[in-house]
N, C-alpha and C positions, 0 to 999 in steps of 0.2 A: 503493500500500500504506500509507502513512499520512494516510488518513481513518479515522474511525473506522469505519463501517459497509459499508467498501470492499469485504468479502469475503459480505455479506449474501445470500443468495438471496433470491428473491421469497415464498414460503413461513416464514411465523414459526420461527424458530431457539431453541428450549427447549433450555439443557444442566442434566441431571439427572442424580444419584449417580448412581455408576458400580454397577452391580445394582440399582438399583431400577427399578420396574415403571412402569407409565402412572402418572400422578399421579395423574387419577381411577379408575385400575382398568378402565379399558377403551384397547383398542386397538386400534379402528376405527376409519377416516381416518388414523392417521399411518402417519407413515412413520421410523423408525427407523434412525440409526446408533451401530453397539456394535465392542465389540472379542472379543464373546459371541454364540454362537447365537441365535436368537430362543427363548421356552419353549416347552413344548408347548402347543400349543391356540392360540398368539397369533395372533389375527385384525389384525395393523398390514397396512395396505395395501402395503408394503414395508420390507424390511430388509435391509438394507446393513451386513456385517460386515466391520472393515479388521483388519487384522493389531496384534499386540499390541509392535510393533515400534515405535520413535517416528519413527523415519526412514522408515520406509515407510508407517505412519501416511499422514506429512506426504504423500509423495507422491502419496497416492490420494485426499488431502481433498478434495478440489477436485473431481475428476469423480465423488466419491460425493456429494457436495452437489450437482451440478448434474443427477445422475441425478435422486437423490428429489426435485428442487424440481420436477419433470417430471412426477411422479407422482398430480399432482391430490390430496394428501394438505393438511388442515388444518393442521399443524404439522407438524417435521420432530421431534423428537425425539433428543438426541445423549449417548450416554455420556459423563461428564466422564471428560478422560486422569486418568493416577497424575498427580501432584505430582513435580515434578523435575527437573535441571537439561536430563533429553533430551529433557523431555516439553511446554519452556518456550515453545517456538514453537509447538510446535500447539495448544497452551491458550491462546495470546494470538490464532490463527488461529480456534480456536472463538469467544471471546470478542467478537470482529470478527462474525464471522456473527451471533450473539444480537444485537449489537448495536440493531438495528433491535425486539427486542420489549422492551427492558432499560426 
């Protein structure tokens, strides 16, 4: 656990505001995790939504990354967590996985 790209999946790891959309407005090939439904109409190859919980969060990070790196998607796509002291680990756990596209 401390390397730095120790928690990376094989699939590039993008984290993006927390409510915003694909960066280029489409969302075909990724694969998406949020703490939000997907919108209506979105075409991501997969979406993976964890609980808005920071502990339980944590808990599912891992086998919701290794789902969608499975999923044959170009990027993975990830809500940034809130800001916070419950939210500290799994932002530096996000941060890990990016690691490899930073």
């Amino acid at each position: 656990g401390d390397q730095a790209s120790h928690y990376a999946p094989a699939t590039p790891v993008r984290i993006v505001a927390a409510g915003a959309g694909s960066p280029d407005g489409a969302w075909e090939g990724l694969a998406v995790l949020a703490r939000r439904p997907p919108p209506p109409g979105c075409e991501a190859l997969a979406w993976r939504r964890l609980p808005d919980d920071a502990a339980a969060y944590g808990r599912e990070l891992y086998a919701a990354l290794r789902d969608l790196d499975q999923v044959g998607a170009g990027q993975i796509l990830v809500e940034a967590v809130p800001s916070g002291e419950d939210w500290a680990a799994v932002a530096d756990r996000l941060a890990r996985a990016a690691f490899s596209v930073a």
